[in-house]
Short mmCIF file of the C-alpha atoms (twelve columns), coordinates in Angstrom:
data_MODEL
# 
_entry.id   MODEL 
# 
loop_
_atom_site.group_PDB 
_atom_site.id 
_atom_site.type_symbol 
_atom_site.label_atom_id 
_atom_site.label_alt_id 
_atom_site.label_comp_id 
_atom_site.label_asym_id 
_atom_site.label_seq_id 
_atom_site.Cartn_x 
_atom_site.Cartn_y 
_atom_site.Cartn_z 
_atom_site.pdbx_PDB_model_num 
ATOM 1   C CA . UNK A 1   -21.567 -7.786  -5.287  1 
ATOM 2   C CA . UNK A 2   -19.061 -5.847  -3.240  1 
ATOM 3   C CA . UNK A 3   -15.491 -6.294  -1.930  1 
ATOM 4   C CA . UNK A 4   -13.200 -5.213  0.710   1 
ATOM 5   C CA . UNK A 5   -9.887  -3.933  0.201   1 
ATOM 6   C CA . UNK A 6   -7.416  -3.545  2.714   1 
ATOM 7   C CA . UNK A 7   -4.335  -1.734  3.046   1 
ATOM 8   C CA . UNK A 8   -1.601  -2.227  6.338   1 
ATOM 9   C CA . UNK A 9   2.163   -0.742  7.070   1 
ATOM 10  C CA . UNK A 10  3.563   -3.417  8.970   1 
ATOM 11  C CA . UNK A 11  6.186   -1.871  10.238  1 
ATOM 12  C CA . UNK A 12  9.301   -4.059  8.768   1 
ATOM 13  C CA . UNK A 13  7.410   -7.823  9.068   1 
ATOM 14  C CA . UNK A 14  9.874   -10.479 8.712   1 
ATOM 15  C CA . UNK A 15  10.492  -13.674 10.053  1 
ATOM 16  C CA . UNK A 16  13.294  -12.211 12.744  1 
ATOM 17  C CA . UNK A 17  10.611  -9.369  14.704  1 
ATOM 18  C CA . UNK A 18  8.399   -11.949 16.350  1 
ATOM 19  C CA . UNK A 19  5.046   -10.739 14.868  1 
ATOM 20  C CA . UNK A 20  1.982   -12.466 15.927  1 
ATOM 21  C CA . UNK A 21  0.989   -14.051 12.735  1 
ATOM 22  C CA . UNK A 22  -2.226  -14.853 13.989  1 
ATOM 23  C CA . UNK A 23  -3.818  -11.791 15.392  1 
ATOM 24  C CA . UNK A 24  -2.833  -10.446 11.673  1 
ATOM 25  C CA . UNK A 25  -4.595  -12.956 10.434  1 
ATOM 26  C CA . UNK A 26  -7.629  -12.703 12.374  1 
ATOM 27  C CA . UNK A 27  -7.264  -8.760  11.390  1 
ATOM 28  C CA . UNK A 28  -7.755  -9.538  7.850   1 
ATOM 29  C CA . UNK A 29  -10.591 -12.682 8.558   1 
ATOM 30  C CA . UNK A 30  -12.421 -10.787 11.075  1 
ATOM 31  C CA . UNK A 31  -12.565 -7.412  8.667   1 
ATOM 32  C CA . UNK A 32  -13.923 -9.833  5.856   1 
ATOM 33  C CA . UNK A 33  -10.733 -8.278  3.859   1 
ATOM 34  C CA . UNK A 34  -11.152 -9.866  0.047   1 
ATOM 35  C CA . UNK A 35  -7.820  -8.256  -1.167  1 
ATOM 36  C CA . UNK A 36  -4.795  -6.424  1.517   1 
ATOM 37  C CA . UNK A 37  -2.189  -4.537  -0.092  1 
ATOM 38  C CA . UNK A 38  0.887   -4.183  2.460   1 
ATOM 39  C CA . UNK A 39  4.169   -1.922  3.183   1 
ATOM 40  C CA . UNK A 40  7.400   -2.636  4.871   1 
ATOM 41  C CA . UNK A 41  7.314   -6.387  4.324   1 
ATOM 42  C CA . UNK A 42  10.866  -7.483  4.602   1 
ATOM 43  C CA . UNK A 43  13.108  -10.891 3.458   1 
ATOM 44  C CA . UNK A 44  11.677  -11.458 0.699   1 
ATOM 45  C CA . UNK A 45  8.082   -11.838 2.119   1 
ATOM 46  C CA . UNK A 46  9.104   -15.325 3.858   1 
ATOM 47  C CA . UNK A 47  7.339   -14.654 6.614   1 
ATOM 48  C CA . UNK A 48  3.834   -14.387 4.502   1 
ATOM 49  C CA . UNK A 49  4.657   -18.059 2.378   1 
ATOM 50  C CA . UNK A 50  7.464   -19.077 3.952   1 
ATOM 51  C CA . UNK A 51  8.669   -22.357 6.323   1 
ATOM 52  C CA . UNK A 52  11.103  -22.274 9.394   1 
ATOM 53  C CA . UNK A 53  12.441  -25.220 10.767  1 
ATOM 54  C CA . UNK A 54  12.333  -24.414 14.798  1 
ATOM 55  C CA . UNK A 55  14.135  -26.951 17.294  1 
ATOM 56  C CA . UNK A 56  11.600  -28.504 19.371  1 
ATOM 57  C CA . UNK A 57  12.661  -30.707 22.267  1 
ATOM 58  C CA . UNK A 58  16.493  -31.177 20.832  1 
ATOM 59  C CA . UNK A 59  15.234  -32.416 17.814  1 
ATOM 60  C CA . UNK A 60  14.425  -30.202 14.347  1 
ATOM 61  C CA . UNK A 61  11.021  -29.685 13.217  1 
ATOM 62  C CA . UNK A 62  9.125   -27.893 10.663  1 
ATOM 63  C CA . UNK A 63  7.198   -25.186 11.464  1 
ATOM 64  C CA . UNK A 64  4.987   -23.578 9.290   1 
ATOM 65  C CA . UNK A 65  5.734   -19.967 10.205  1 
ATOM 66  C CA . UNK A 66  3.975   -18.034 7.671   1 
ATOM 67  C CA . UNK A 67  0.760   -15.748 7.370   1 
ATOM 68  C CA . UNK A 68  -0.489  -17.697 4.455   1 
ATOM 69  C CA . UNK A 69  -0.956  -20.712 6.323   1 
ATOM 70  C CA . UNK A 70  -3.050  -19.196 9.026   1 
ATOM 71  C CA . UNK A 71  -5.329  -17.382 6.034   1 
ATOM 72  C CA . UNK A 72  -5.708  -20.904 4.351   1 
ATOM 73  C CA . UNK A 73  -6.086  -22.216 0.917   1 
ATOM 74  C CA . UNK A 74  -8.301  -19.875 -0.613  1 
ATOM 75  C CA . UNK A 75  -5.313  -17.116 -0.292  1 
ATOM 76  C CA . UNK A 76  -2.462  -16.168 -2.265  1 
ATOM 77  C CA . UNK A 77  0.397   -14.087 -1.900  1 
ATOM 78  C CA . UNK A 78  2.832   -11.898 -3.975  1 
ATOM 79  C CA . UNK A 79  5.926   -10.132 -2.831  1 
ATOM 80  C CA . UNK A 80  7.900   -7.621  -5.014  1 
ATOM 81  C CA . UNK A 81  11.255  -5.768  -4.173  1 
ATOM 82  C CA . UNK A 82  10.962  -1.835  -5.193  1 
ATOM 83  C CA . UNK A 83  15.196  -2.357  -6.001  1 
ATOM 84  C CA . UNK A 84  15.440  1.709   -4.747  1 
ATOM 85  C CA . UNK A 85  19.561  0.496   -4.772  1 
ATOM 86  C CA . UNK A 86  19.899  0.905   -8.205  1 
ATOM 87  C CA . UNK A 87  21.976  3.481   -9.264  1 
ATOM 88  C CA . UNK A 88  20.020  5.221   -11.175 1 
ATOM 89  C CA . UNK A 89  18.130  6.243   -8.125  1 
ATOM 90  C CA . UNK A 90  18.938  9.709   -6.290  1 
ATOM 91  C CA . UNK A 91  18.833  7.624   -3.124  1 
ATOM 92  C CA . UNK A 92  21.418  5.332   -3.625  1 
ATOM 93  C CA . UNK A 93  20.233  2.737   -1.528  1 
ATOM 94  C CA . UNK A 94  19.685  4.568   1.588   1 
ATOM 95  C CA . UNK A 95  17.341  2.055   2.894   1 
ATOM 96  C CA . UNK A 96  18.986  -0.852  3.546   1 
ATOM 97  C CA . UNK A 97  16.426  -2.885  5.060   1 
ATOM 98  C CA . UNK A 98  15.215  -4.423  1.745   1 
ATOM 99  C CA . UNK A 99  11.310  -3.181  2.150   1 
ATOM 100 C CA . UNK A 100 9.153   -4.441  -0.006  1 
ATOM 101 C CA . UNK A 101 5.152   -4.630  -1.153  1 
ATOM 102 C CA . UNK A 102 3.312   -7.679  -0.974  1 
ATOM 103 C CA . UNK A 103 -0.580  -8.264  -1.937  1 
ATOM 104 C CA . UNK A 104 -2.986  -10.958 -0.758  1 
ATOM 105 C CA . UNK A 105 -6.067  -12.113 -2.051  1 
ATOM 106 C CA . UNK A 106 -8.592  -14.417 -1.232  1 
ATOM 107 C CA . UNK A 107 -8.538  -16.791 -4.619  1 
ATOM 108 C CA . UNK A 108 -11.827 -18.145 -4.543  1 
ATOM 109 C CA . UNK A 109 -13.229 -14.614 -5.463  1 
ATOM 110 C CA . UNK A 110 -10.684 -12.752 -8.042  1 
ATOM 111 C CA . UNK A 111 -8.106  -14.286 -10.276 1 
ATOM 112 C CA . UNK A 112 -5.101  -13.085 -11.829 1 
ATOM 113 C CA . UNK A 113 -5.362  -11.851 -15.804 1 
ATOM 114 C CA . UNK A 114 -3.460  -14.453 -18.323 1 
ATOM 115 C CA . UNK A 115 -1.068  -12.723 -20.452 1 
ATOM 116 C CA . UNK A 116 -0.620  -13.950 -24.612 1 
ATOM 117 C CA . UNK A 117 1.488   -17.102 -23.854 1 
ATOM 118 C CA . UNK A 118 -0.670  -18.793 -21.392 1 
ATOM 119 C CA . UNK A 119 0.871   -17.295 -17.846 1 
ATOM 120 C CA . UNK A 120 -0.780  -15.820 -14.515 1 
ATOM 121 C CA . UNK A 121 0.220   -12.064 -14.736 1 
ATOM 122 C CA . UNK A 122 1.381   -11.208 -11.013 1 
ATOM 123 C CA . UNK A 123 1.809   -7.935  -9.325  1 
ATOM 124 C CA . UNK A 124 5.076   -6.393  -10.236 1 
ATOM 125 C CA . UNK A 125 6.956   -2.721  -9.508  1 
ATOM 126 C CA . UNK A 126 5.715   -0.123  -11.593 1 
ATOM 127 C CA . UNK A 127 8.985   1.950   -13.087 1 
ATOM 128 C CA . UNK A 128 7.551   3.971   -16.246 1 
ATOM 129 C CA . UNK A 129 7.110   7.903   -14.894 1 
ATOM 130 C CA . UNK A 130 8.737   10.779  -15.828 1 
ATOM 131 C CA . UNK A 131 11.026  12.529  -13.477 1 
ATOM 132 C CA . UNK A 132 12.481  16.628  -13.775 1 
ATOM 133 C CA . UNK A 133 14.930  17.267  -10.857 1 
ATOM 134 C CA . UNK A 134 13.943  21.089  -11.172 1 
ATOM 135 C CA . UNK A 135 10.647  20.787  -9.467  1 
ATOM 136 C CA . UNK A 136 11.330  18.199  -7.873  1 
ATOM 137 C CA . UNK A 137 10.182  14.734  -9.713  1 
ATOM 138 C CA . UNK A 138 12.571  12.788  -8.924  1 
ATOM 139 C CA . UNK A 139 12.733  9.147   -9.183  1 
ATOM 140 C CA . UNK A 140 10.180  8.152   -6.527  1 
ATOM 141 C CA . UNK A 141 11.957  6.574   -3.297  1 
ATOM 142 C CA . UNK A 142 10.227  2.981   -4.170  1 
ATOM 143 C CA . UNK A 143 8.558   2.504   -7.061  1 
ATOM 144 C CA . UNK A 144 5.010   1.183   -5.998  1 
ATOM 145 C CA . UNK A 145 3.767   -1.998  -7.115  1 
ATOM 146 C CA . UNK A 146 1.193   -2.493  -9.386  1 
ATOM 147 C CA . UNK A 147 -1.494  -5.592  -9.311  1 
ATOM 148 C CA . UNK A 148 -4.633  -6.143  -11.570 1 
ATOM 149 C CA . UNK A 149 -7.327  -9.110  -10.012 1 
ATOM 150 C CA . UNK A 150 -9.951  -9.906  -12.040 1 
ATOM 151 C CA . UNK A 151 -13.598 -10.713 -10.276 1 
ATOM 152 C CA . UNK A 152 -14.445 -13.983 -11.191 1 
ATOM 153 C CA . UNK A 153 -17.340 -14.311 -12.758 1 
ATOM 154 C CA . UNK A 154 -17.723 -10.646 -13.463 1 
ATOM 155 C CA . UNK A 155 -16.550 -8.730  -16.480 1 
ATOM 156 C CA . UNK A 156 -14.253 -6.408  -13.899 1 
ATOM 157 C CA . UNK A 157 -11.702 -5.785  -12.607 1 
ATOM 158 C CA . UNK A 158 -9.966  -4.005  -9.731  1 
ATOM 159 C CA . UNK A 159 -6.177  -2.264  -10.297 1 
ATOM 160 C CA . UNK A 160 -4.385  -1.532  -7.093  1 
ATOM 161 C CA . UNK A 161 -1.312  0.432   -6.822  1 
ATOM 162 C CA . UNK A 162 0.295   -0.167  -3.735  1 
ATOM 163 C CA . UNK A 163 2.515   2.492   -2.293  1 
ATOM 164 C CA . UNK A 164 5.189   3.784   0.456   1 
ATOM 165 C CA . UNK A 165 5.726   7.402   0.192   1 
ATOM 166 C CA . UNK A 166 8.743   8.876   1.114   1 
ATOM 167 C CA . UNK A 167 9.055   10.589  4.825   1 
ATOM 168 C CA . UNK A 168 12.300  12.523  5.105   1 
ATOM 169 C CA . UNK A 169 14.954  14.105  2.867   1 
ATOM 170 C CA . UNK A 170 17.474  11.665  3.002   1 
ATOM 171 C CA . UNK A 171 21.269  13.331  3.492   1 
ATOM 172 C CA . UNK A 172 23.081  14.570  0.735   1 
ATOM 173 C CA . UNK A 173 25.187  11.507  1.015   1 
ATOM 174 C CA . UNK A 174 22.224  9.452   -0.681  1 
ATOM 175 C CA . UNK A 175 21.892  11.838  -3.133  1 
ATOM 176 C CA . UNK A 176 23.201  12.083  -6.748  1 
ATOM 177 C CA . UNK A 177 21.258  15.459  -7.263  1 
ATOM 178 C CA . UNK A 178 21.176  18.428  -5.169  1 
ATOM 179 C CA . UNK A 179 16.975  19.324  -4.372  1 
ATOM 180 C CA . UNK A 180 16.311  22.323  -2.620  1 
ATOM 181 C CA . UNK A 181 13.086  20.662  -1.310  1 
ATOM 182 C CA . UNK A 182 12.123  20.110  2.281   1 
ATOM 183 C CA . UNK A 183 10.853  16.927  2.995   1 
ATOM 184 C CA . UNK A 184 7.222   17.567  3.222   1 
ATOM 185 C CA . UNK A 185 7.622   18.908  -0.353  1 
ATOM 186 C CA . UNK A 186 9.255   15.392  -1.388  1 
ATOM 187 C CA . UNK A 187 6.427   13.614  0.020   1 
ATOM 188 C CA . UNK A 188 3.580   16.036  -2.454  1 
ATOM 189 C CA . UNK A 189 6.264   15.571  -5.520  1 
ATOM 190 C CA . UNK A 190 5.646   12.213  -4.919  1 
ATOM 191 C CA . UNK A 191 1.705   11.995  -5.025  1 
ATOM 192 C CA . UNK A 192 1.709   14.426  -7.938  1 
ATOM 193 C CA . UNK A 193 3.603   11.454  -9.707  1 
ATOM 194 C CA . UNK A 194 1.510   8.654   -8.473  1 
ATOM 195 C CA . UNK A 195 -1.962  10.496  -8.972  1 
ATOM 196 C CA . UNK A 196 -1.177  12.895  -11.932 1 
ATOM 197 C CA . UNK A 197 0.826   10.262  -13.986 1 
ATOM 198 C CA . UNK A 198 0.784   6.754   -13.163 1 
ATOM 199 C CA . UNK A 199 -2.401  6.720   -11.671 1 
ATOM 200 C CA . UNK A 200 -4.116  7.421   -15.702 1 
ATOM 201 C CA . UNK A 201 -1.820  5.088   -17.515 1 
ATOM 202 C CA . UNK A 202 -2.727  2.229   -15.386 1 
ATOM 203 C CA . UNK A 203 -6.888  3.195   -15.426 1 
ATOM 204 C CA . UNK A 204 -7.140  4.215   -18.874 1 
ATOM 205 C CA . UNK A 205 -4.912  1.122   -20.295 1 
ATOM 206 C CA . UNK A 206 -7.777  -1.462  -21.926 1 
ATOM 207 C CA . UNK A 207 -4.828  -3.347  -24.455 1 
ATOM 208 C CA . UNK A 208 -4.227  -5.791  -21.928 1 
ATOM 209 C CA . UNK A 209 -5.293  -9.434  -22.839 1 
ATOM 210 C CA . UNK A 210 -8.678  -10.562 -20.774 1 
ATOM 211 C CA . UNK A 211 -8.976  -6.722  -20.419 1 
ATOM 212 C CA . UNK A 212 -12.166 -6.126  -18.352 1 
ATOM 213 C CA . UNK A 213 -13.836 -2.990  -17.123 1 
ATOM 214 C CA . UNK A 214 -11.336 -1.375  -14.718 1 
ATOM 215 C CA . UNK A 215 -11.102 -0.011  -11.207 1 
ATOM 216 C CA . UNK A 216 -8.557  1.456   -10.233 1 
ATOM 217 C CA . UNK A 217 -7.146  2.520   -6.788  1 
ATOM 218 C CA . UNK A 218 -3.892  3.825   -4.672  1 
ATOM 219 C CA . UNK A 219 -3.559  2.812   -1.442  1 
ATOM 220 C CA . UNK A 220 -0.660  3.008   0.937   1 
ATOM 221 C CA . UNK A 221 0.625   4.702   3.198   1 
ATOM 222 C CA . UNK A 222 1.392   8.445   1.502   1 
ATOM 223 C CA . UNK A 223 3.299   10.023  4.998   1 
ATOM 224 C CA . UNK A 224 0.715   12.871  4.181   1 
ATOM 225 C CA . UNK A 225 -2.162  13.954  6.108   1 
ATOM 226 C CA . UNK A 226 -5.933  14.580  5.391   1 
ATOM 227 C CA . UNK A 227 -6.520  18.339  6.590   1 
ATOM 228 C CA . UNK A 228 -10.551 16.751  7.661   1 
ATOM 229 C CA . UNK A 229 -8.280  14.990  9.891   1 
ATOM 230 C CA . UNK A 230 -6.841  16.150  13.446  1 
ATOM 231 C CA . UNK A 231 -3.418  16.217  12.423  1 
ATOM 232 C CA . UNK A 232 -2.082  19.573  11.756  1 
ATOM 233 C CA . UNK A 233 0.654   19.265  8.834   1 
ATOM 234 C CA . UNK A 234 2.212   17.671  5.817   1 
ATOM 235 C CA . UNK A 235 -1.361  17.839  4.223   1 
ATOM 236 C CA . UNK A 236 -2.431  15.651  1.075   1 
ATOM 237 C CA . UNK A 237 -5.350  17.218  -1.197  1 
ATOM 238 C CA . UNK A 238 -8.194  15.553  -1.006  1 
ATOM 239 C CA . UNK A 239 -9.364  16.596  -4.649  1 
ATOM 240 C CA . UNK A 240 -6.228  17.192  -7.256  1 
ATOM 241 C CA . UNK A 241 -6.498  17.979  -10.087 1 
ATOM 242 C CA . UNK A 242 -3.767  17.427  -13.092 1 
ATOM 243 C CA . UNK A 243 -3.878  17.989  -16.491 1 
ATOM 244 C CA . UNK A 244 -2.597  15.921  -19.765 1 
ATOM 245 C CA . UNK A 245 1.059   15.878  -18.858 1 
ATOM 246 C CA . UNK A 246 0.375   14.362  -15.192 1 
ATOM 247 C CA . UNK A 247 1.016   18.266  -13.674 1 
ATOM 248 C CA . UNK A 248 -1.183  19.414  -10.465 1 
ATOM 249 C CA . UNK A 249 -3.516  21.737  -11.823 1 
ATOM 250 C CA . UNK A 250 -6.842  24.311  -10.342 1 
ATOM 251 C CA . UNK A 251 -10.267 22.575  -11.261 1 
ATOM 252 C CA . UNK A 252 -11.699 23.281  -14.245 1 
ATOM 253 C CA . UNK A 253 -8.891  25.106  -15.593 1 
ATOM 254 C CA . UNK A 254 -7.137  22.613  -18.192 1 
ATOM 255 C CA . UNK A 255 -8.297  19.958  -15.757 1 
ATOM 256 C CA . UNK A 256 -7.826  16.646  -17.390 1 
ATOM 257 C CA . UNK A 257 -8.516  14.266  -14.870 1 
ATOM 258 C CA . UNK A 258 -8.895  14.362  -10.930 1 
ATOM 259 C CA . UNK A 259 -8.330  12.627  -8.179  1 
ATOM 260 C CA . UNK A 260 -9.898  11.834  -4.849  1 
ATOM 261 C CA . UNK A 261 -8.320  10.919  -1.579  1 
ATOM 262 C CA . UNK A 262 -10.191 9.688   1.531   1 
ATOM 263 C CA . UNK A 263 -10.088 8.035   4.807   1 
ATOM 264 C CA . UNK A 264 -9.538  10.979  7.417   1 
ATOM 265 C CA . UNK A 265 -9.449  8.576   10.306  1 
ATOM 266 C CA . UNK A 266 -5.598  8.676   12.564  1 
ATOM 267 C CA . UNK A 267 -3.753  5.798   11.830  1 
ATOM 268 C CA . UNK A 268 0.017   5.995   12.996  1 
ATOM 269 C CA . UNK A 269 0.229   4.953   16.850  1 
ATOM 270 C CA . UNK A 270 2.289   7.568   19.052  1 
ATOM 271 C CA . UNK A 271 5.998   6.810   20.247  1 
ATOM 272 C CA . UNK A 272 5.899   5.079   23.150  1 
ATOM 273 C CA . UNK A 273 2.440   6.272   24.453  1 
ATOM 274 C CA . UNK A 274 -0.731  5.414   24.087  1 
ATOM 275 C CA . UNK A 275 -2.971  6.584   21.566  1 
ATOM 276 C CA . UNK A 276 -2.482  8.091   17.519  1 
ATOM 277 C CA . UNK A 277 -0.643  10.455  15.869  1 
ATOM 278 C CA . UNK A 278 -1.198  11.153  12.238  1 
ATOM 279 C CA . UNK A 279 -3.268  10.352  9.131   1 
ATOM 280 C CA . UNK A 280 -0.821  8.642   6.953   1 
ATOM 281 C CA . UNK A 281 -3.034  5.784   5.291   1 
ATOM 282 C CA . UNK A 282 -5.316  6.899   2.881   1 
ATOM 283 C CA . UNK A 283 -6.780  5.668   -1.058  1 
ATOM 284 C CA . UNK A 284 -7.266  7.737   -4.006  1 
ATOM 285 C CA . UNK A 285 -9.236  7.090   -6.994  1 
ATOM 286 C CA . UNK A 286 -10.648 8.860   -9.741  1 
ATOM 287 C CA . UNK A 287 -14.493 9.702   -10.444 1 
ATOM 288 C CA . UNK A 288 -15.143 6.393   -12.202 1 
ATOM 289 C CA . UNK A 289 -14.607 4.648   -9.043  1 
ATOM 290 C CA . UNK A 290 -16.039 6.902   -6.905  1 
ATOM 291 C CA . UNK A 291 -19.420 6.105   -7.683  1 
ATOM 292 C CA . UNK A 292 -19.227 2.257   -6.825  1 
ATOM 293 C CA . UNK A 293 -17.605 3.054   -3.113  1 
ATOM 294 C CA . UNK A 294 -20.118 1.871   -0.585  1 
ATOM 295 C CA . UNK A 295 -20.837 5.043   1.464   1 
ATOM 296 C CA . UNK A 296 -19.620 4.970   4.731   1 
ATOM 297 C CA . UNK A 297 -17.080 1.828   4.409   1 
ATOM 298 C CA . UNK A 298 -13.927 4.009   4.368   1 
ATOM 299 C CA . UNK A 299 -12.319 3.915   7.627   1 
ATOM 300 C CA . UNK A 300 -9.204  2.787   9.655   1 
ATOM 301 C CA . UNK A 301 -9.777  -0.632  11.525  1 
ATOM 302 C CA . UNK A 302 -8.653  0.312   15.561  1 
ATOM 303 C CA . UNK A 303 -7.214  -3.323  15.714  1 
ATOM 304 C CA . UNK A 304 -6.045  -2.270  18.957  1 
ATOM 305 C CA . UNK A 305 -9.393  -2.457  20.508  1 
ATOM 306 C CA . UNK A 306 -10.189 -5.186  18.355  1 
ATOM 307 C CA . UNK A 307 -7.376  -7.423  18.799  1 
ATOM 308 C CA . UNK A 308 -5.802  -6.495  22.112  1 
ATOM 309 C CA . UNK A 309 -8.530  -6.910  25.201  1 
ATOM 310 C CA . UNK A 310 -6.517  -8.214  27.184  1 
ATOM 311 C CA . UNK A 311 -3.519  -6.903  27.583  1 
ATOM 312 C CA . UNK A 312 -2.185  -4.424  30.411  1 
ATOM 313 C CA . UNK A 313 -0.525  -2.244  27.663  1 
ATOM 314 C CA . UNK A 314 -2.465  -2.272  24.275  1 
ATOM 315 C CA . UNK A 315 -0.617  0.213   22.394  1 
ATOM 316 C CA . UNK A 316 2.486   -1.436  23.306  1 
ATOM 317 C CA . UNK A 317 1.756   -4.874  22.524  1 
ATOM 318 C CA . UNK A 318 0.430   -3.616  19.821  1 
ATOM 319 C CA . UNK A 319 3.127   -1.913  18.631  1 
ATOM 320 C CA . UNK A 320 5.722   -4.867  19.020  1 
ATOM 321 C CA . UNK A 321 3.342   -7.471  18.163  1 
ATOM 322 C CA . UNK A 322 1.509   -6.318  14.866  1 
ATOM 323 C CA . UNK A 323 2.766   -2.649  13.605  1 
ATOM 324 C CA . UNK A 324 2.880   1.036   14.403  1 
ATOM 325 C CA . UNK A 325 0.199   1.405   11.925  1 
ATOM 326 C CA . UNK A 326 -3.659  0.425   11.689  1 
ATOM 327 C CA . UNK A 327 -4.675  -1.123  8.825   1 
ATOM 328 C CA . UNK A 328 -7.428  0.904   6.860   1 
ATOM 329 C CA . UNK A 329 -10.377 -0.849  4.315   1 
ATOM 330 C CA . UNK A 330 -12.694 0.054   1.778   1 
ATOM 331 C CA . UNK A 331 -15.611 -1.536  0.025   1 
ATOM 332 C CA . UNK A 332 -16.292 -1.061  -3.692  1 
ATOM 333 C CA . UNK A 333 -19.596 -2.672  -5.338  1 
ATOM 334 C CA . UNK A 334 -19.586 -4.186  -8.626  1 
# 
C-alpha cells in the first residue's frame, strides 16, 4: 500500500488574500495527496477550518469559507504557531505576520497516535535542539512542527517534520547576538540542525504509546537549492552526513547517520514574469526510508499548467490566486 505526501508554501494564506480555495483543493484531490504539510499559513489557520459570515443581498449569511470544507469529511486539519516572538529568540519577532504550519490528512486512511490518558496526540512545534552562537546554531527562525499519523490498519507509521527555513539575515535590530554569518550560511546552520539533530530524535524515538514502525521525513521549503537543479546558488547537500552529536560530517568518517535530500525540480515562480526561479522545496530522509520511496514519484506538481488553462496570464493568476510556490509530492510504500 502506498501514500502520497504533499508539501506547499502558500505564500501567507489567510482569510484576507482572496485565495481560490478551490483550485487548492482540487490541487490536493487531483494529485491523490493522502497527507499535505504547508508553510506560511496565517490567522490562525481560519481560512483551512474556519467560517465567515459574508453579507449577501443586505442581509448576513454564513459562508463556509474554508479549505476543509471543499476537501470534505474524510479530512482533518491542524494548525500550530512556531511563537519565533519569544524572547528567547535571536529574532525577536521580526516576522510579524504570525506564519504558521498546518498539516492535512485524509482521515479515512491514517489516524492520530493516543497518548497514556486517552487523547488524540496532534502535531505540535518541535523546540528541543541545541543551539552554539559560535558556529552559528542559533535558535532556528521557526521551530518546525512535528506530526506522527499512524496507517490504519498497518503497524506504521509516517513522522513528518514540517519546515520554513530561514531566507535572509535579519538586521541587527532583530538580533540579541551578533553572527558573523551571511545569510546563505544561516539557511545550512539551519538544515544541519533539522537533519543532524532533530531529524534522529524524532526517527529513532520508539517510547511513544501505540509506537509503530516509523518513517520519518522533512519536508518544507529549506530556501536552499539542489545543485542537480538549474539554479546556481545557496546549495543544500543532497547526502549529509553527521555524526553522534548532530555535527555535519565526511562519509564514512565518524559518520553516524545520513541524510538524503531530493526533488531537483524548480519550484519558486519568478517576480512578476513568467516562468521559475529556484529549487526551494525539497524532503529529506534517512536510509530507512529510502528504500520504501516509489521510484520516480518525487517531483514538483506544475499546478500552473494544471490548474490555470484558461487564463490570459497563468503565472500571474497563479501567483495571486494560489502561491508563489508549487507544491511538491512524494509516494512512500508500506
Amino acid at each position: 500500500m502506498s501514500f502520497k505526501i504533499g508539501s506547499f508554501n502558500v505564500k501567507n494564506l489567510s482569510l484576507a488574500t482572496g485565495r481560490d480555495l478551490d483550485r487548492i483543493a482540487s490541487i490536493i484531490r487531483d494529485n491523490d495527496m493522502d497527507i499535505v504539510a504547508m508553510q506560511e499559513v496565517l490567522s490562525e489557520g481560519k481560512i483551512l477550518t474556519g467560517i465567515n459570515s459574508k453579507s449577501v443581498s443586505g442581509q448576513a449569511k454564513a459562508y463556509d469559507y474554508s479549505l476543509k470544507s471543499r476537501l470534505g469529511r474524510e479530512w482533518d486539519i491542524c494548525w500550530r504557531d512556531p511563537e519565533t516572538s519569544a524572547k528567547n529568540y535571536p529574532f525577536l519577532g521580526g516576522d510579524s505576520r504570525g506564519e504558521g504550519y498546518a498539516f492535512l490528512w485524509n482521515t479515512s486512511k491514517f489516524e492520530l497516535p493516543i497518548d497514556d490518558k486517552g487523547n488524540k496526540v496532534f502535531p505540535r512545534i518541535w523546540r528541543n535542539y541545541r543551539t552554539d552562537s559560535d558556529s552559528g546554531l542559533i535558535r532556528l527562525m521557526r521551530d518546525p512542527c512535528y506530526g506522527r499519523f499512524i496507517v490504519k490498519g498497518r503497524p506504521a507509521e509516517i513522522r513528518l517534520l514540517t519546515t520554513h527555513i530561514v531566507y535572509g539575515k535579519p538586521s541587527a535590530d532583530n538580533l540579541d547576538v551578533d553572527l558573523d554569518f551571511g545569510a546563505i550560511a544561516m539557511r545550512n546552520n539551519e538544515f544541519q540542525i533539522l537533519a543532524g539533530q532533530i531529524y534522529p530524535r524524532i526517527s529513532e524515538y520508539y517510547k511513544d504509546i501505540n509506537c509503530t514502525s516509523p518513517y520519518t521525513i522533512i519536508l518544507g521549503d529549506y530556501n536552499l537549492n539542489l545543485k542537480s537543479s538549474v539554479a546556481n546558488k545557496a546549495y543544500v547537500p543532497s547526502v549529509a552526513c553527521f555524526d553522534s552529536k548532530g555535527r555535519m560530517t565526511i562519509e564514512n568518517e565518524n559518520s553516524y547517520a545520513t541524510i538524503y535530500t531530493v526533488q531537483d525540480e524548480l519550484t519558486t515562480l519568478k517576480s512578476n514574469e513568467d516562468g521559475f526561479a529556484n529549487n526551494y522545496d525539497h524532503f529529506s530522509y534517512d536510509g530507512r526510508v529510502s528504500g520504501q520511496i516509489i521510484q520516480g514519484s518525487v517531483h514538483a506538481i506544475n499546478a500552473v499548467e494544471q490548474h490555470i488553462k484558461d487564463e490570459n496570464s497563468k503565472y500571474d493568476t497563479y501567483r495571486k490566486e494560489i502561491s508563489d510556490h508549487l507544491p511538491i509530492i512524494i509516494e512512500i510504500d508500506i
